[in-house]
Structure formats: structure tokens, C-alpha cells
C-alpha positions as semicolon CSV with decimal commas, in nm:
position;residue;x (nm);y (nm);z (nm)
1;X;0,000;0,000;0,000
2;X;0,270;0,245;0,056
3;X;0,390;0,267;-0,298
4;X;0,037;0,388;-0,350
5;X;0,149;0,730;-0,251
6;X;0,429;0,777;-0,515
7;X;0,258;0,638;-0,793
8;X;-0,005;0,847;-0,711
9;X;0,278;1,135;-0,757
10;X;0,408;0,948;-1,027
11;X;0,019;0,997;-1,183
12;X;-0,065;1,293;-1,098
13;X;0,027;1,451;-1,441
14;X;-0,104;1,291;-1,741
15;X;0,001;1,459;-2,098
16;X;-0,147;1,332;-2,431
17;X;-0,005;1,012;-2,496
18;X;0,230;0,964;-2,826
19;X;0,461;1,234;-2,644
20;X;0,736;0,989;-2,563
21;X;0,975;0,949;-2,298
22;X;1,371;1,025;-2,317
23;X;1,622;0,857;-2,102
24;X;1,974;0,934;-2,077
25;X;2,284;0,807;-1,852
26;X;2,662;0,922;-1,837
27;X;2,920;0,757;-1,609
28;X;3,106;0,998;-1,386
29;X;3,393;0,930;-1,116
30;X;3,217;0,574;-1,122
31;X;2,905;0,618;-1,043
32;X;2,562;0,664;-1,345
33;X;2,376;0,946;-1,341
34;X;2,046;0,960;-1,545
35;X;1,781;1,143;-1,648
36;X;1,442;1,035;-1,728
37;X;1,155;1,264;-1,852
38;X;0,873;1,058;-1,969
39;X;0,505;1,121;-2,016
40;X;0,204;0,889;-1,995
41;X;0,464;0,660;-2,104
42;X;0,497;0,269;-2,109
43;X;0,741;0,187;-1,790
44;X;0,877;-0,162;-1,964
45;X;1,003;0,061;-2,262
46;X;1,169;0,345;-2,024
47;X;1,361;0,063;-1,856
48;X;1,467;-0,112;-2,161
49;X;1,593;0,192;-2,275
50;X;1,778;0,281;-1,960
51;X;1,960;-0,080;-1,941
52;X;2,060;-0,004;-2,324
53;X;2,206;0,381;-2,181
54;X;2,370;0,145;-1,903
55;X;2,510;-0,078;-2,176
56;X;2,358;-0,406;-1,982
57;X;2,057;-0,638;-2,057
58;X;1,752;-0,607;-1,832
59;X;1,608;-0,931;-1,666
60;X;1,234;-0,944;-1,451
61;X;1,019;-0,713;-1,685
62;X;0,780;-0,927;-1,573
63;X;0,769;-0,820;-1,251
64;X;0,628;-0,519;-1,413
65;X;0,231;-0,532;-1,496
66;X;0,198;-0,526;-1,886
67;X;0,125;-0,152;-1,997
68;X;0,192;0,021;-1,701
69;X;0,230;0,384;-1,781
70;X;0,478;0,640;-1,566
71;X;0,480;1,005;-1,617
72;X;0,790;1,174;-1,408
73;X;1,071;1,415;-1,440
74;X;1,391;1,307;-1,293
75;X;1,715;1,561;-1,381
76;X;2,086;1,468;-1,315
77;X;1,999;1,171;-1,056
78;X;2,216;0,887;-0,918
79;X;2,096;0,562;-1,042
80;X;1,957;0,384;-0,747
81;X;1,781;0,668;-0,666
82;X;1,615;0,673;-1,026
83;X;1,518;0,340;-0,992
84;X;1,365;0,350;-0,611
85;X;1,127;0,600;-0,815
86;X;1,102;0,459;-1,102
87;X;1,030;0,151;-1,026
88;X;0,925;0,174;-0,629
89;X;0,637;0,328;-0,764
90;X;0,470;0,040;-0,873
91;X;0,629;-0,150;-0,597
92;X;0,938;-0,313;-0,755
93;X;1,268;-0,283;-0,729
94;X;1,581;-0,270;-0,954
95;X;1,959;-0,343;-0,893
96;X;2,230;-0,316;-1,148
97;X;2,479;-0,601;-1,135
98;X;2,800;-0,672;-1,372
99;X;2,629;-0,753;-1,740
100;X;2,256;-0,721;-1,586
101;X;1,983;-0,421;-1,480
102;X;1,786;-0,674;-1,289
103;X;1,415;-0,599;-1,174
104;X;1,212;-0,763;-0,908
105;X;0,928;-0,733;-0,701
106;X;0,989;-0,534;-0,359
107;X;0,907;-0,569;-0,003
108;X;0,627;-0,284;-0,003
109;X;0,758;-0,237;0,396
110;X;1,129;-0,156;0,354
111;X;1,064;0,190;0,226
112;X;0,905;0,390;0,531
113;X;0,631;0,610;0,526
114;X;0,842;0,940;0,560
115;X;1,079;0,840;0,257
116;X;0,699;0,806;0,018
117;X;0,627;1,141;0,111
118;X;0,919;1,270;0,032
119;X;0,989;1,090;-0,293
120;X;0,584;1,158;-0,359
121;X;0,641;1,580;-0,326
122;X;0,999;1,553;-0,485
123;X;0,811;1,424;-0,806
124;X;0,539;1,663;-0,782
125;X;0,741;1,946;-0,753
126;X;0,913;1,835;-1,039
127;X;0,616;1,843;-1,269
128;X;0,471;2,109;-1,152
129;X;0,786;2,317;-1,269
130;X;0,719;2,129;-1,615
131;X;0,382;2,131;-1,661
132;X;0,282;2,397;-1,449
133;X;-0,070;2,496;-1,631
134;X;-0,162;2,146;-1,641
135;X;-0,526;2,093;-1,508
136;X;-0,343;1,788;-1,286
137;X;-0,144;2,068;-1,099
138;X;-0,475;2,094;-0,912
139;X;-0,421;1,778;-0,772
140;X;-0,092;1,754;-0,718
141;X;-0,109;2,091;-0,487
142;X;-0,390;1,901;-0,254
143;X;-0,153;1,647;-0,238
144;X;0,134;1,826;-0,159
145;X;-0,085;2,021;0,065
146;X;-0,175;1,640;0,235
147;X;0,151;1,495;0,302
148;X;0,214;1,817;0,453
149;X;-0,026;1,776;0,660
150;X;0,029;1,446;0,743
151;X;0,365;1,570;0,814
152;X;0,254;1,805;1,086
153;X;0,403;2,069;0,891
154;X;0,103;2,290;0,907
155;X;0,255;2,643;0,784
156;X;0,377;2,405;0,447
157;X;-0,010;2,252;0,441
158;X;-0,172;2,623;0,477
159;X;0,075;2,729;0,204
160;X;-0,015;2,463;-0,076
161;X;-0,392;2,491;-0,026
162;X;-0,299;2,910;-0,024
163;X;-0,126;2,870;-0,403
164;X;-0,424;2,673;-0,519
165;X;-0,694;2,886;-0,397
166;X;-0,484;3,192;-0,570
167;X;-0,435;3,041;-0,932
168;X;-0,689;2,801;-0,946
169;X;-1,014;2,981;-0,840
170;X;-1,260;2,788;-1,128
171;X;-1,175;2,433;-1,009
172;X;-1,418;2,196;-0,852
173;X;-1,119;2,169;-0,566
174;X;-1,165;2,533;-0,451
175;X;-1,415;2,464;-0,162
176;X;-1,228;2,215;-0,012
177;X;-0,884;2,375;-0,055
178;X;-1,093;2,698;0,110
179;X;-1,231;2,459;0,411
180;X;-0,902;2,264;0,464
181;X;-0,724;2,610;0,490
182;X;-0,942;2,792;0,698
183;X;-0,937;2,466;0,944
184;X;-0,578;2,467;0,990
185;X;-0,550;2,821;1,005
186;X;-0,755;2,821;1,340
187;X;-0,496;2,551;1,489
188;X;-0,279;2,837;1,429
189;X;-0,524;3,097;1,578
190;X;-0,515;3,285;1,265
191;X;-0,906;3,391;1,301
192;X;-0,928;3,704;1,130
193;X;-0,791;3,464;0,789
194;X;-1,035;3,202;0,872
195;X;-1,338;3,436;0,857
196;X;-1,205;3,558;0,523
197;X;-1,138;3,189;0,426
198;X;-1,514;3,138;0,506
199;X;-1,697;3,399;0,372
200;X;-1,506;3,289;0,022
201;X;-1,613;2,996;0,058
202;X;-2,026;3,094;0,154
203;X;-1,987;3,303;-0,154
204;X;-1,929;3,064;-0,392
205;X;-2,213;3,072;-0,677
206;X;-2,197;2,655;-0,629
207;X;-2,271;2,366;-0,413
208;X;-2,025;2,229;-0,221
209;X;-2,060;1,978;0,146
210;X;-1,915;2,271;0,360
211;X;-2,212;2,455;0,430
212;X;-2,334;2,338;0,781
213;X;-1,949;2,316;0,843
214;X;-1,805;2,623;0,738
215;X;-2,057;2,842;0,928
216;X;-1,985;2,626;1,235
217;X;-1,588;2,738;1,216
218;X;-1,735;3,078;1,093
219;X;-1,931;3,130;1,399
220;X;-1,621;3,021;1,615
221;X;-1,369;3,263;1,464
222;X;-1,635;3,548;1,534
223;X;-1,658;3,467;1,897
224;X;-1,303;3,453;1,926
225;X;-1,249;3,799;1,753
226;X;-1,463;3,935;2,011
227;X;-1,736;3,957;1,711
228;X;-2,038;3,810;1,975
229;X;-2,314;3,956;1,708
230;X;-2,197;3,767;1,387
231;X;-2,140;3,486;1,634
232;X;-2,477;3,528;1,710
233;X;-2,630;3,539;1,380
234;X;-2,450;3,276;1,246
235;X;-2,517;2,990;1,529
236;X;-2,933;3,116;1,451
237;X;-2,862;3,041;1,078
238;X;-2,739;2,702;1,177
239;X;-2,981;2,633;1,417
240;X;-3,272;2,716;1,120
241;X;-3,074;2,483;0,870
242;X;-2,992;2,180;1,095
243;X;-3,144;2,231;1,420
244;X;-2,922;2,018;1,694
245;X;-3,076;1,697;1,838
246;X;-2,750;1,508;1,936
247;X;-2,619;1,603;2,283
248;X;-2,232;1,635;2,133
249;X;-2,356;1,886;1,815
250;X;-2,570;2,046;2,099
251;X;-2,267;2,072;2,309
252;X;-2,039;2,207;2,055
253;X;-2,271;2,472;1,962
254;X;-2,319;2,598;2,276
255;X;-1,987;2,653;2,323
256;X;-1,934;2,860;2,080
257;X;-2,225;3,079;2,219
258;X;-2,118;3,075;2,588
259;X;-1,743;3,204;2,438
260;X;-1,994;3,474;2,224
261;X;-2,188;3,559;2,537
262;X;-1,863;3,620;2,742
263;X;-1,720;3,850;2,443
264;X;-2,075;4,059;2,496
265;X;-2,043;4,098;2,841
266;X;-2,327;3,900;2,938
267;X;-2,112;3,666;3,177
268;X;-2,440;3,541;3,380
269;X;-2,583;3,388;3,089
270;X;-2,286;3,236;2,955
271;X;-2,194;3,052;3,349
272;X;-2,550;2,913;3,274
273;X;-2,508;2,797;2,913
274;X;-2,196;2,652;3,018
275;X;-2,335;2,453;3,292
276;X;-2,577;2,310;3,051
277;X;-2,330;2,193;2,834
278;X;-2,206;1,969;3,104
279;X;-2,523;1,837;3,230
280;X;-2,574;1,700;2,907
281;X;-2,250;1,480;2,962
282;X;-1,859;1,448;2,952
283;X;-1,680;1,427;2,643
284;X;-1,334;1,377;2,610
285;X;-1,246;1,623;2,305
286;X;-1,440;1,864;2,468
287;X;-1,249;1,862;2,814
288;X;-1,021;2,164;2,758
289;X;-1,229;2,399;2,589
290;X;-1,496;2,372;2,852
291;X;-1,180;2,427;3,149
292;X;-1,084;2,757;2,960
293;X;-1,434;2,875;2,893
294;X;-1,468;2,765;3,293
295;X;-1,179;2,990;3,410
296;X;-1,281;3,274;3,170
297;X;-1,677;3,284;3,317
298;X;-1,517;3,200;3,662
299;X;-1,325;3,568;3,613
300;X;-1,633;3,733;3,420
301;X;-1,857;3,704;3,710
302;X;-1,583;3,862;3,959
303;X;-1,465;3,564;4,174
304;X;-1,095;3,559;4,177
305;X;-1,106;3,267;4,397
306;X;-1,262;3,056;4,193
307;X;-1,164;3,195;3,881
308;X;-0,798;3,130;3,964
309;X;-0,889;2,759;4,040
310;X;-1,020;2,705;3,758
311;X;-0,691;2,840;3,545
312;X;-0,528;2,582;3,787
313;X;-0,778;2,312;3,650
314;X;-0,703;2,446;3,280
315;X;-0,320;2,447;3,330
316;X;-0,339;2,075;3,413
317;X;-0,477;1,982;3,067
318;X;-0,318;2,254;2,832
319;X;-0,005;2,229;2,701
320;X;0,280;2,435;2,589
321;X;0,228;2,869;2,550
322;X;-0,137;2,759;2,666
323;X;-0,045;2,638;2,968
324;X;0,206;2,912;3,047
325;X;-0,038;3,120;3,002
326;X;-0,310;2,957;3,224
327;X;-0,033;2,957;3,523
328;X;-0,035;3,316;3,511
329;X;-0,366;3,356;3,466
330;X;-0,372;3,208;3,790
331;X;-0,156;3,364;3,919
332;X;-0,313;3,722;3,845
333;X;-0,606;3,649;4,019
334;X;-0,481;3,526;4,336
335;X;-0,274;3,848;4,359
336;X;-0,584;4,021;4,309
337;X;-0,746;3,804;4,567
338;X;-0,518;3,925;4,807
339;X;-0,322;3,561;4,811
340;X;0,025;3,708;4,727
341;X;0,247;3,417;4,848
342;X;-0,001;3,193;4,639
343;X;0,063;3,399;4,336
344;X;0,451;3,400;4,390
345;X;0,450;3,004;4,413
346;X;0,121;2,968;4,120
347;X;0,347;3,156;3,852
348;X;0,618;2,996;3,912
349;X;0,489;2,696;3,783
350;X;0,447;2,803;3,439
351;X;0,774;2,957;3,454
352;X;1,060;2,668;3,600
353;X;1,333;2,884;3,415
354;X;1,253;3,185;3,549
355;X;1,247;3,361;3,154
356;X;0,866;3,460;3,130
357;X;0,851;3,816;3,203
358;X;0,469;3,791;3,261
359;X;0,563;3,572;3,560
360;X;0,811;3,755;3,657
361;X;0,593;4,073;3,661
362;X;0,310;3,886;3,875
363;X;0,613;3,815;4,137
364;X;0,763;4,109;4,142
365;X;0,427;4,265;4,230
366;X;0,314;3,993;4,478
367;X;0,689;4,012;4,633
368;X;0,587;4,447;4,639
369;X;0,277;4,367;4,830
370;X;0,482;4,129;5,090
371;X;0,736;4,399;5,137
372;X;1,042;4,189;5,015
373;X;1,279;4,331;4,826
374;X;1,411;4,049;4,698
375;X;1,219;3,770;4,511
376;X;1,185;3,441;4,654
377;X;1,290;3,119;4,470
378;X;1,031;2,843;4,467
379;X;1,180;2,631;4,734
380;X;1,161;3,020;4,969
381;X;0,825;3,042;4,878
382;X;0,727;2,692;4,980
383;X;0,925;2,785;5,328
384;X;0,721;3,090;5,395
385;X;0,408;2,930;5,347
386;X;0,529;2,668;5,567
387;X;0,651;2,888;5,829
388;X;0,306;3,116;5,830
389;X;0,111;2,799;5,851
390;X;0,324;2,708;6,152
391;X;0,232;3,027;6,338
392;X;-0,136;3,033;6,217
393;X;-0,165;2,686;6,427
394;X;0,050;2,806;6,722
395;X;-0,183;3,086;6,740
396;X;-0,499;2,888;6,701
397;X;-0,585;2,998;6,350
398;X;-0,563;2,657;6,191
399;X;-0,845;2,730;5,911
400;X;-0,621;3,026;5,827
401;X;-0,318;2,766;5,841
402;X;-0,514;2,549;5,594
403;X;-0,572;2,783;5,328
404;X;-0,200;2,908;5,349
405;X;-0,100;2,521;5,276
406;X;-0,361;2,452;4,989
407;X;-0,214;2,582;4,689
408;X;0,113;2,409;4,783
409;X;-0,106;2,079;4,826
410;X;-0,260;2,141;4,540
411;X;0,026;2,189;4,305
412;X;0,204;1,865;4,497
413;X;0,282;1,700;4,142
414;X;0,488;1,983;4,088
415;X;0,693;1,892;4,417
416;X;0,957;1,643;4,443
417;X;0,913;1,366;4,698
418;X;1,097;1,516;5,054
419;X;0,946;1,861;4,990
420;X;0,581;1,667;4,907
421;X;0,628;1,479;5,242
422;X;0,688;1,811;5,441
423;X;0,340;2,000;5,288
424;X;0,153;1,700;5,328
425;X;0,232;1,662;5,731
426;X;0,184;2,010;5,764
427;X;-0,135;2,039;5,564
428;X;-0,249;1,740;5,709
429;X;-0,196;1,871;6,088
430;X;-0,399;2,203;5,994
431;X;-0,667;1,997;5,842
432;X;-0,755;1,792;6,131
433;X;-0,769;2,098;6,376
434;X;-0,957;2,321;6,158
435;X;-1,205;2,006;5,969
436;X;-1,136;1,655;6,179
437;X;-0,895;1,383;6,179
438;X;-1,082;1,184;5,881
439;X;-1,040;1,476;5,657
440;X;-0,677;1,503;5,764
441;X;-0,673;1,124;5,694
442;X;-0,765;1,180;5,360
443;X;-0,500;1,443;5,264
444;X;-0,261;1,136;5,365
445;X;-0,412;0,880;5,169
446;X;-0,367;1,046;4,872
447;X;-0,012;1,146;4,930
448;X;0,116;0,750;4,966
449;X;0,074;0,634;4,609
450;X;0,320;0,928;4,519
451;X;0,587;0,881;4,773
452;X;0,817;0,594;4,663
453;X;1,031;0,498;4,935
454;X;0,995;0,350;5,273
455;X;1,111;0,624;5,467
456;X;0,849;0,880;5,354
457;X;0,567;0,658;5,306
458;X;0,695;0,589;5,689
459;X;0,657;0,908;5,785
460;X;0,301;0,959;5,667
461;X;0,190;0,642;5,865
462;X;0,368;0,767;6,177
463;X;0,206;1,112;6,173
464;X;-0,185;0,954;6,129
465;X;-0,129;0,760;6,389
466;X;-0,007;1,041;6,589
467;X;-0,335;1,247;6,494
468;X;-0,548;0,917;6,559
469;X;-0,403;0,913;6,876
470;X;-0,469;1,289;6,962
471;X;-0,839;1,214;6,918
472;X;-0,858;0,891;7,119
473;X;-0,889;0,677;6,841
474;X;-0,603;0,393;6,924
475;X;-0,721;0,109;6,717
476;X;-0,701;0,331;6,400
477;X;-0,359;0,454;6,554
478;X;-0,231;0,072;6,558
479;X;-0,392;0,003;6,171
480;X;-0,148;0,332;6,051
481;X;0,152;0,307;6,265
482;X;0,161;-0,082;6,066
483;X;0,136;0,086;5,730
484;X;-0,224;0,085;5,678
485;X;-0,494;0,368;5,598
């Protein structure tokens, strides 16, 4: 199957036949270089005539189906590489020995996907350049445009589908090459080009599958812009074409309104549409839009608290700038919920090597509000929180002890296992004075599976039996000072 993809290069140009083929070869400092420029041409003939360049007789034409055609364009090429592309493409293989250009059928899985892809755009580029008005060139550039893709070299993808769309605007392949586009060009957050991408494509005078689909992405690149009213209008359009009976379309849609209703300022309506999307059920894909459109109603309502929660709860599935970002989200809006030392410690989680100047900025102002001239490191900032928790319980504040410690416990994953061991006793001991000894308990048991050796797990058993035992509750104490919870 994988020679399918170059001899789908191979085809993608096909001239009128009775042009011919030409095939040269020239022997320099030992090694042949060829050229082969053939057209709709019979691939038995074009290797009979390179074994006669070659001076050699050719053996295994049968391994070649009887009036196979080839069109390529190969220029000044070694000759193995000529004949993995010659002849790969219709999955043989050729070897030239002393007398004898020998041809046989190949193992279709020695040549790997990558080395198809490349050998598949190498040959389209090459026609391309000779053929470039040819109504194949269509093809060939949503091909290219593919394997790009495939690639994960988006920019490349965005760029083929851009050069057909450009100078080949009467082809049936416009709407998709419009569609694929505009999709990839929101992976790249490029909205203002995916609305123009769109409204191309809903202007075309002819039918195409896109419809329902294009406004969808349409709709989404408006809310994203900020644009809540074409947002609007274009989820109602959708709504009067193909009103939503599946819970997932029904999800997806409202989405896209909640992020609308957030961009018009309506941020009680869009914590309500968003709870309704997740009544209606979890879905997987749908996890990390509905955490960022969480944190962003969270903030649009005015609770800091819970707002900068929720960036925590986005920054756990996000990755890369994303993520970053969501830390100092975070981060913001515990400094401006008065939680400095938790916005010193939150931003530095998005920032381990210390070269984010966003973070740095949120420290610099939380370290401003504390008075300290100089900024903490993280392992400081753990020690302050640890040392104000320790004087909040000496002076019989352990609720306010509690809260000091939760963003550390919270953020424990980032911890390695000594420093994990230390917030864990400590948030554990202000737990059970300001909640109970159960809910202490619980801090514990979900500490163990993370601590891997016997002297912190050790630890944790020692100190809940030392709370069990503060509360009269010996038997318990005897199940955890023997290692069990």
C-alpha cells in the first residue's frame, strides 16, 4: 500500500499520450547518473531503454504489470535513486549487477512512510515546474498540501492549499482547498484569515458539502475575535438549517455561544449555558475547551477565587504557550485576591526557568505587596508558606493555616518527593484541627501512592497515627503506625 502514494505522484500529471519518454545516462567518477523525462509513457520501454544507456541487458520485466504507464521528471539523478522511483512506484525494485539491470518485485515495507512522502512531493514538484498549467497541478497541490499535513508541517499545508486557492479559483477543488485552509489556520489561531477563508467559501455561486461546516468554524472565529453579534447570527442560521438533536452537536454549539456571550459581556448567561453543556455529559475532546471557557466565566462574574482555580484546572490539561499562560492567569487572580504568596508560588509553575517576564511581573508585584525586596525562589516560597502555617496553628488559627497550605497541596505533582512529604504533614496537621482527623486522613491517603520509598511513606503512617491518637482513636492509631490507611 505504501507505494500507493508515489505512484499516485508518479500519476498525478497525465500529458497526451504519443509524447514519448527520453532517457539518458553518463558515467562519472564511477558512479551513473540519469535522467528520465517521460510522459504517460509505457514503464517496460523506459527501462529497456535505460539498461541499453547502461550498456547491460535487463532481466524481470515481468515483474512489471503489462502496460503500465509512468509520467515523471527526474534531472541529473544517481541511479539507485532513479530506480527507487522509477520503479518503487509500482512496488518493484531494480539493482544493477555486472552484465545485468535486474528488476524484481519489492518488499512494499522496507521503504518507510516518511521516505513516500518525500519521494511523492519531490516528483510533484518536479512536474509542476514542467507542466505547471496542467489541469493535474490541481491535484498535485492538494496532495502536496496532504503529506504536509500528514507531516505536521502545518505552515507548508496552509501554504499549498494558499497557491491553489490563488491560481486556481474555477476548479471543482476550490471549496475544499478553502475549508481545509481555513481549518488549519484556526490551529494556528489565525481567526481574522479564517473568517475571510469562510466567507469565500459561503460566496461561492456553487454547491459544495461545507455549508453546515463552514458556518460552524465561521461562527467560532467570530466569537473569538470578540465579534459576539456575527457569532450570534451565524449559530441562529445554523440552528434554522440543521437544528441540533445530538447532545455532542448540541454541546459544541453551545460553546461557541457561551465564548460569544462572554465577548458581549453578558457573563451570567454564559456561566448558565456553560453549565448546561455539562449536564448533558462528559466528552473527552471537549475537556479543555470547557476548562478555559470555565476559568474565563469563573473571572467574568468577579470571583478571583474561583476563577484562579479554575486556570489551575485548565493548566493541568493545556499544554505548551497555553499552559504558560493559564499559570499566570492564575496567578493574576490570586494576587488580586489578596493571596500574594499563592501567586509567587502559582506563577512559578508556568515559569521553571525563570524567563517569562509575565511571571516575573506577577512576582515582582506579589513580592511588592509582601514587602520583600528580593524575590523568593520556589523552594523560599514553599518555606514561607510553611513557616506562616506554623504560626497560624501556634496561634490557634488553623483554618487560616489550611488555606495558606492549599495551593502548595494542590500543586504537589509539581513537588519532588521530601518537599511533598513536608506539605503533606503540615497540611495534614492544619486539616484535622480546623475540619477533623478523617479529613486530615484523607490528605494522607492520597499522598502515599506518590511517595516511593519507605522512609516517607513511613513518615506519613507515623504522623496519622499520631493524629489518631490525639483524638482517642487507638485502634485506628495501631492500623497506621503498621502501614495501613
Amino acid at each position: 500500500m505504501k507505494s500507493v502514494v508515489l505512484w499516485l505522484a508518479l500519476s498525478a500529471f497525465t500529458p497526451a499520450a504519443g509524447e514519448g519518454y527520453e532517457v539518458h545516462a553518463d558515467r562519472r567518477d564511477g558512479e551513473w547518473w540519469c535522467s528520465v523525462r517521460a510522459q504517460r509513457s509505457d514503464l517496460r520501454d523506459v527501462v529497456r531503454s535505460l539498461a541499453i544507456q547502461l550498456g547491460v541487458r535487463v532481466e524481470g520485466l515481468d515483474a512489471i504489470d503489462e502496460e503500465q504507464e509512468i509520467t515523471v521528471q527526474l534531472e541529473n539523478r544517481e541511479l539507485h535513486d532513479v530506480l527507487d522511483r522509477v520503479l518503487g512506484a509500482v512496488g518493484c525494485a531494480g539493482e544493477l549487477r555486472t552484465n545485468v539491470l535486474r528488476v524484481t518485485s519489492s518488499d512494499h515495507e522496507t521503504t518507510s512512510v516518511d521516505e513516500l512522502r518525500d519521494r511523492a512531493v519531490g516528483t510533484y514538484l518536479n512536474a509542476q515546474r514542467r507542466w505547471p498549467d496542467h489541469p493535474g497541478a490541481v491535484g498535485a497541490k492538494l496532495a502536496q498540501a496532504r503529506i504536509e499535513e500528514a507531516r505536521q508541517n502545518i505552515p507548508a499545508a496552509i501554504a499549498h492549499y494558499e497557491a491553489l486557492i490563488q491560481r486556481h479559483r474555477d476548479s471543482d477543488k476550490l471549496p475544499e482547498a478553502l475549508m481545509r485552509s481555513a481549518e488549519l489556520l484556526g490551529t494556528q489561531h489565525e481567526w481574522a484569515s479564517v473568517v475571510e477563508r469562510l466567507t469565500d467559501l459561503l460566496r461561492l455561486d456553487r454547491r459544495h458539502p461545507y455549508e453546515i461546516q463552514a458556518r460552524m468554524l465561521l461562527a467560532r472565529a467570530h466569537a473569538m475575535l470578540g465579534d459576539h453579534e456575527h457569532a450570534f447570527y451565524m449559530l441562529d442560521v445554523i440552528e434554522a438549517y440543521v437544528p441540533s438533536s445530538e447532545p455532542v452537536e448540541i454541546q459544541r454549539r453551545q460553546l461557541i455561544r457561551t465564548r460569544a456571550l462572554l465577548a458581549a459581556k453578558r457573563a451570567p448567561e454564559a456561566k448558565t449555558t456553560l453549565e448546561y453543556v455539562e449536564r448533558l455529559g462528559r466528552r473527552e475532546e471537549l475537556d479543555l475547551e470547557i476548562a478555559e471557557l470555565g476559568a474565563r466565566t469563573e473571572e467574568a462574574v468577579g470571583s478571583p477565587d474561583a476563577a484562579s482555580k479554575a486556570w489551575l484546572r485548565y493548566a493541568k490539561l493545556a499544554t505548551g504557550v497555553e499552559r504558560a499562560d493559564a499559570f499566570n492567569q492564575a496567578a493574576r487572580l490570586a494576587l488580586e485576591g489578596g493571596d500574594e504568596l499563592g501567586a509567587m508560588f502559582i506563577s512559578r509553575l508556568g515559569d521553571a526557568d525563570g524567563t517569562d517576564d509575565t511571571a516575573l511581573e506577577l512576582r515582582e508585584r506579589a513580592a511588592k505587596e509582601l514587602g520583600i525586596d528580593q524575590l523568593l525562589h520556589p523552594t523560599d516560597e514553599r518555606a514561607t508558606r510553611l513557616e506562616r502555617a506554623k504560626r497560624l496553628l501556634e496561634g490557634g488559627q488553623a483554618s487560616d493555616a489550611a488555606a495558606t497550605l492549599k495551593p502548595l497541596f494542590e500543586a504537589r505533582r509539581e513537588l519532588d518527593e521530601k518537599a511533598l512529604t513536608e506539605v503533606a504533614q503540615a497540611y495534614a496537621r492544619a486539616v484535622a484541627s480546623a475540619k477533623s482527623v478523617d479529613s486530615a486522613i484523607d490528605v494522607l491517603r492520597v499522598v502515599v501512592p506518590d511517595l516511593h520509598t519507605p522512609e516517607a511513606r513511613r513518615a506519613i503512617y507515623v504522623l496519622a497515627g499520631e493524629l489518631y491518637e490525639e483524638h482517642d482513636r487507638l485502634d485506628d492509631a495501631v492500623e497506621a503506625y503498621q502501614g495501613r490507611l
